[in-house]
Structures are given as C-alpha cells and as structure tokens.
C-alpha positions, 0 to 999 in steps of 0.5 A, a space after each residue: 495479443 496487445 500488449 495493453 491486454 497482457 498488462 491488463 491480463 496480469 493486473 487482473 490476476 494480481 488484482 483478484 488476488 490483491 482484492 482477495 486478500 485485502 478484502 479478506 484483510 479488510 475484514 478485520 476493520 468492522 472486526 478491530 471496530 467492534 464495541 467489544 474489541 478495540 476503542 479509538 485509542 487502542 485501534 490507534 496503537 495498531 494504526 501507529 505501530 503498522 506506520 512504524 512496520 512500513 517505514 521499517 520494511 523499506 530499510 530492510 529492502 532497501 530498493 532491492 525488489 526494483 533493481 532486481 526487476 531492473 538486472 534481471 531484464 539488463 543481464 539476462 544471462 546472469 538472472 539466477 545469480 542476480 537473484 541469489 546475490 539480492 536474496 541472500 543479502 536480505 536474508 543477512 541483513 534481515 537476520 541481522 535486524 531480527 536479533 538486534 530488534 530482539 534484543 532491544 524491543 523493550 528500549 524500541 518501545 519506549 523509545 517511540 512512545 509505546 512503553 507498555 506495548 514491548 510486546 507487540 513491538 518484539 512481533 513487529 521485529 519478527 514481522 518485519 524481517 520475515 517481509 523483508 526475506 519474501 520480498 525476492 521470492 515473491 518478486 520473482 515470481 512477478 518477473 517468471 509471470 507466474 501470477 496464479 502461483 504469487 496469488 494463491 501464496 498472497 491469499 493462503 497467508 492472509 486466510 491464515 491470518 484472518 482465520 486466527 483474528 476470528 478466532 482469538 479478536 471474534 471469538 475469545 476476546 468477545 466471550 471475555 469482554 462479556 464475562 463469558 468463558 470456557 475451557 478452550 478460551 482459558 487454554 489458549 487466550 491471554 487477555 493482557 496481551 490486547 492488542 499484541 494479539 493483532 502482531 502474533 498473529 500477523 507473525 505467525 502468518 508471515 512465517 507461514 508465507 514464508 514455509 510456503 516460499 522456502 523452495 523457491 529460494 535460490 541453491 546456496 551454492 550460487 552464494 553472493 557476487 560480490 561484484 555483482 552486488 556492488 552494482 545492484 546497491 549502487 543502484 538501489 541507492 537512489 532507490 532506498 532514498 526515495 522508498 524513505 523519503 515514500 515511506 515519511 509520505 505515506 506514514 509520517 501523518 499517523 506518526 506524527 498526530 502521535 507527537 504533536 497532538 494533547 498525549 490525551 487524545 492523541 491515541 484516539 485521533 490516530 485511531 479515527 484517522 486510521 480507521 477512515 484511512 481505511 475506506 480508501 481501499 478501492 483505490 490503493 487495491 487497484 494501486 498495488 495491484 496494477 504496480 505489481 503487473 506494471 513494473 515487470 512490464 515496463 522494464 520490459 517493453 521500455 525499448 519498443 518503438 510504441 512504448 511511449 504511446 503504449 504506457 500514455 494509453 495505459 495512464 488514460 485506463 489508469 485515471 479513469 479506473 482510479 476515478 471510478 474507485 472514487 465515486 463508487 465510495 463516495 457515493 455510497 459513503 453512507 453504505 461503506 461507513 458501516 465497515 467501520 462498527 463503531 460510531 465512534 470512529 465515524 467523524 473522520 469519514 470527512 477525511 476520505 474524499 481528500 485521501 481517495 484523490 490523494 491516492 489518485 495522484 500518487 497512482 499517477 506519480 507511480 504510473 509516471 515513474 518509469 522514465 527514471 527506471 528505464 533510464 537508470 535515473 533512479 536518482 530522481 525518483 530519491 530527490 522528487 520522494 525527498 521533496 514529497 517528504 519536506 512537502 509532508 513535514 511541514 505541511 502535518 507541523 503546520 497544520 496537525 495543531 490546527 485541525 488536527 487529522 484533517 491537515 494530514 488528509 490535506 498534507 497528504 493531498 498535497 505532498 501527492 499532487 506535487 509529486 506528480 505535477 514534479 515526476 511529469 516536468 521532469 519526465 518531459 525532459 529526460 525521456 518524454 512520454 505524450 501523457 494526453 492531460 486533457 482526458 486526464 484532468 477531465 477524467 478526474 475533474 468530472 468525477 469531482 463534480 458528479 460527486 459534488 452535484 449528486 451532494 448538491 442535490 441532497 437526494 435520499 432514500 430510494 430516489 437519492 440512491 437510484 441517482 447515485 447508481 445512474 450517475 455512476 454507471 453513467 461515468 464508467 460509460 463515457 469512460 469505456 467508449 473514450 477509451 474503446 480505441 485502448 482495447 485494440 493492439 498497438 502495431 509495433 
C-alpha cells in the first residue's frame, strides 16, 4: 500500500472521529448561543477560561506526547518502559497540580480576573489534570495504530459530554429561564451555578475518558527510569518552550481583549470573538486530525530514501484540502451564521476569513515541523513558537485598543504566516525538503480570489447560491486532477 494512502487511511479514521466529536462538541455553540442560555458576556467567561485550560494543559505535558512518539521509534526495545516512565510522570505532576490548583482555586480566580467564577476554575483544576494524565495512553494508542479504539474512546466522552449540556443548558436552564419547572429540575439543577455547569460537565466527561483508558495504563511495577527520564526531558524541553510559546499564539488574543479592553464590555467582545472563532472549524477538524495521523507517521518514515519527496506531496493535499475547508465556509457564511443563535454575536463573522487563513498557515507551519523533530533539533520549534509568541504580543498591544478583536484576528494572521514563512527558511537549510511553493501559493491564492469574485459578484438567492456551489465544486476539481499523481505509490 502507499505510503500516501496509509497516512491518509489513518487521518481518515481520526478525522471521523475528530469531526464526530467536535461536531457533537460544535453542537453546543447554537446551544451556549441561545437567547435563553448565555449572552456575549457570559459565552465570554467560558471562551476565557478554556483560553486559560489550553495554555494549562501544555505545562501539565510538558512535550511529553512528541518525545514519547520520538523514544519509542528511537528505542524500540525500551518501548513499555519508555511509556511507563512518561505516564507516571504526568501522573505525578498532574496530581501534584490537582491538589494545589485545589487549594487555591479561589485565589486563581481573582487572580485572573474571575473572582465570582471560583467554581468553575476549581472544575478547570479537575479538567485540566485528568487531560493531562490521558495524554499518553491516547498517544499510545496513535503509535500501537489502533486508530478505531483512540476513536471510539474520543467520541464516548464527548457523548457523555453532549448528553449532560443537553440535558441541564437545553432542558433545566431553559424551563428555568421561562419560569418553568419541575420535580426532577429542582432535584438535581442549581441555578446559581450558570456557567460553572459548562466545566462539570466537561470534568465528569473527562473522568469518564479517563475510566474507559485505566486498563491501558502501564503495570506499576515497571516504575520510573530514572536515566531514562533524564533524556526524554531534556528533549521535551525544547518542546515545552515551543507548546508555551504555541499556547500564547493560540490563546493570548481571548486573554488579553480581557485586559486591554473598557472591563464594560470586555466580556462581551470575547464572547463574540469566541463564538465566530468557532466557525473556523472546518479547518482546525482536518488540523488535528491530520496531526494525530502525521506525527507517528513522520517519525516513522523520516528515514526512507523517498521520504522528502514523500512528506512535499503530502503538503500539496494538505493546502488544497485546507483551502477547500475555506471556501465551503466562506461561501456559505450566511448559512454557517446560523450555528451561532443569537444575532447578537454575529457582527464578529468579519473575523473569519482572516482566522480560516490563519489557520491555514498554522496547518502549514505544523506539516513543516518535521525537519526539527526528526533531526532532534527540537530546539528550534522553541525559538520559532517564541518569535510567534513576540509576533502575538505586540501585535494584540498594538492593535486590540484600536480595533478591538479584529486586531486579534490580524494578529493571529500574521503571527501564522511568519512562522511558516520562518519554519521553511530554516527547514531548507538543515534538512530540506522540495516543498512545490508554486501550487502551494496557487492553491491558497486561487481560493482567495474565487471568494472574493464570487463577493464581487453579489449574487443572491438561487442563482447567488448556485454559483457558489459551481465555484466550489469546481475548485475541488482542479485540485483533485492536480494531484491525481498523489494517489499512485511512491517507489522506494
């Protein structure tokens, strides 16, 4: 089989499952949006606090998930041992984490500008801890190939999690904002707890993953190599650097319209900024889920005679995939606009072409991130996520008293595209790989300007609509035949 259709076998499989899950998950956005749950201010506190739980959960990892995918291929024979040393380690840490987070949740809530929400910070303590202990057993799954088993794990939690948003944002919290109410709502619904039921549940839901991952937890008696875990920190280092200095890339917008935004309205902007995030879920959906299939893969093809050529081809399907993502939302905006309920949140749809191309560069960015992995050169993956991070910084400084989220959206942008333009300059010269920027820049270039010639146009209702599919279509067309070649196997 190519080596092109396994990789694409497995992204497949974790796709489904990712665009089960997240859709399942996306569910929740027309549900948090509805005029009888959250406003802006109150979808801003959850969009803030989540901002909060990513960041957290890199520091929790601390790169543990790549150096074990990096140890396992480089020590075959110390593979079991290699997974109980990292396993055991987050689960140290995170308890540790867990009982201090605990202990102060009150203090972590003032401190970060959330003083009446202790209570969902304590479930942020709860939830963030529990990811952090399922990280290597899910990883582990990805290196074993047992895809089907890492998906069925993924989606039963996210049911779980689904379910009981239905149930107590759907169900009780809408009887009670209409003034009605019953026996069972009265049993088992707290009103003043608001949004703290969004973290509960999301707690009980990562508890319940982590029930369904406890057999897959290494014996105790293989304990911690200590040796062992030497070298895999001092390789994850780098690592934890560049997942930091990520996490102020992905996050720091959300956190930062908190702080240099009138306190007012500060809520209210996060909300909309979040909730039109949202929207650009096409794209992260094929994100993760082509990470979660490439990453094992890479490391496990990087020493194959085709292997560059290989992984320039995979980055040719990636862009086109990624830009076709592009277009389906933002030809059909006025149709994905709906997700969100609430007209209220939808003066920040302006946001989305600017996050769905941001995206774009960062699927780039992390497509070109092998050259550092493969080589041990984790190092720069630290220094090119810290540029980013300085990118990010003063660009939401500069521009969020001015326009408020929209210099976010632009931050972001540009914070993406530098590190990619970056990653390639510096991926040239220490293990190059013959990226073809040509279809790459035509790819996303064309897809730009069917969308902004389709809005040119102005065309509405059937006829409006019936171009928009025609030019779509017609976009996945050129791209397949382009890359028809890519469905052959490489000879190796």
């Amino acid at each position: 089989m190519s080596v092109l259709r396994k990789l694409a076998g497995q992204t497949a499989i974790y796709g489904v499952s990712s665009i089960v899950a997240r859709f399942l998950n996306y569910l929740l956005l027309p549900l948090y949006t509805a005029q009888f749950a959250f406003g802006p201010a109150d979808y801003g506190v959850i969009t803030a606090l989540y901002a909060w739980t990513a960041f957290l959960n890199v520091v929790l990892t601390y790169g543990m998930e790549t150096t074990f995918f990096r140890f396992t291929n480089k020590h075959s024979d110390k593979a079991d041992r290699t997974y109980a040393t990292a396993t055991f380690t987050l689960v140290i840490t995170s308890a540790l984490f867990m009982l201090l987070g605990g202990s102060f949740a009150g203090h972590l809530a003032d401190g970060i500008g959330y003083p009446l929400h202790g209570f969902s910070v304590l479930m942020l303590v709860g939830i963030i801890s529990i990811d952090a202990v399922t990280t290597l057993p899910m990883a582990r799954l990805r290196s074993q190939n047992r895809p089907w088993k890492f998906a069925a794990i993924n989606v039963a939690s996210v049911v779980v999690n689904v379910v009981l948003n239905v149930f107590y944002i759907g169900y009780c919290m809408r009887h009670v904002a209409q003034g009605r109410t019953n026996a069972l709502i009265e049993a088992v619904y707290d009103p003043s707890l608001g949004v703290g039921y969004v973290f509960l549940i999301n707690l009980v839901s990562s508890s319940f993953k982590l029930l369904l991952l406890l057999p897959s937890f290494p014996k105790w008696r293989l304990g911690i190599d200590r040796k062992l875990l030497g070298s895999m920190l001092l390789f994850g280092a780098p690592l934890l650097v560049a997942g930091l200095a990520g996490m102020v890339n992905e996050t720091a917008d959300r956190l930062l319209l908190k702080h240099l935004l009138p306190a007012d309205t500060a809520d209210a902007q996060i909300g909309i900024y979040g909730a039109c995030y949202k929207l650009a879920i096409l794209i992260t959906l094929f994100i993760q889920a082509f990470r979660m299939g490439a990453e094992p893969f890479f490391f496990s093809h990087a020493r194959e005679p085709n292997s560059t050529r290989t992984f320039a081809r995979i980055m040719n399907v990636f862009v086109a995939v990624c830009m076709s993502a592009f277009l389906l939302v933002m030809l059909f905006l006025d149709v994905f606009k709906h997700l969100i309920r609430n007209p209220a949140f939808w003066p920040g749809l302006k946001v989305v072409p600017i996050l769905l191309l941001a995206n774009v560069f960062l699927g780039i960015y992390y497509n070109q991130s092998v050259w550092y992995k493969v080589t041990d050169r984790t190092r720069w993956g630290g220094w090119i996520a810290i540029f980013g991070a300085v990118v990010t910084l003063v660009l939401n400084y500069g521009l969020i008293p001015r326009i408020g989220y929209m210099g976010s959206a632009w931050a972001t942008f540009i914070c993406y595209a530098s590190m990619a333009i970056v990653s390639y300059a510096l991926g040239q010269r220490y293990w190059p790989v013959p990226y073809d920027l040509g279809r790459i820049l035509l790819y996303m270039g064309g897809g730009v300007v069917l969308w902004g010639g389709v809005e040119v146009a102005g065309l509405s209702g059937a006829v409006g609509y019936g171009l928009r599919a025609l030019v779509l279509i017609g976009y996945l067309m050129f791209a397949w035949r382009t890359e028809r070649s890519a469905r052959r196997p490489l000879s190796t």
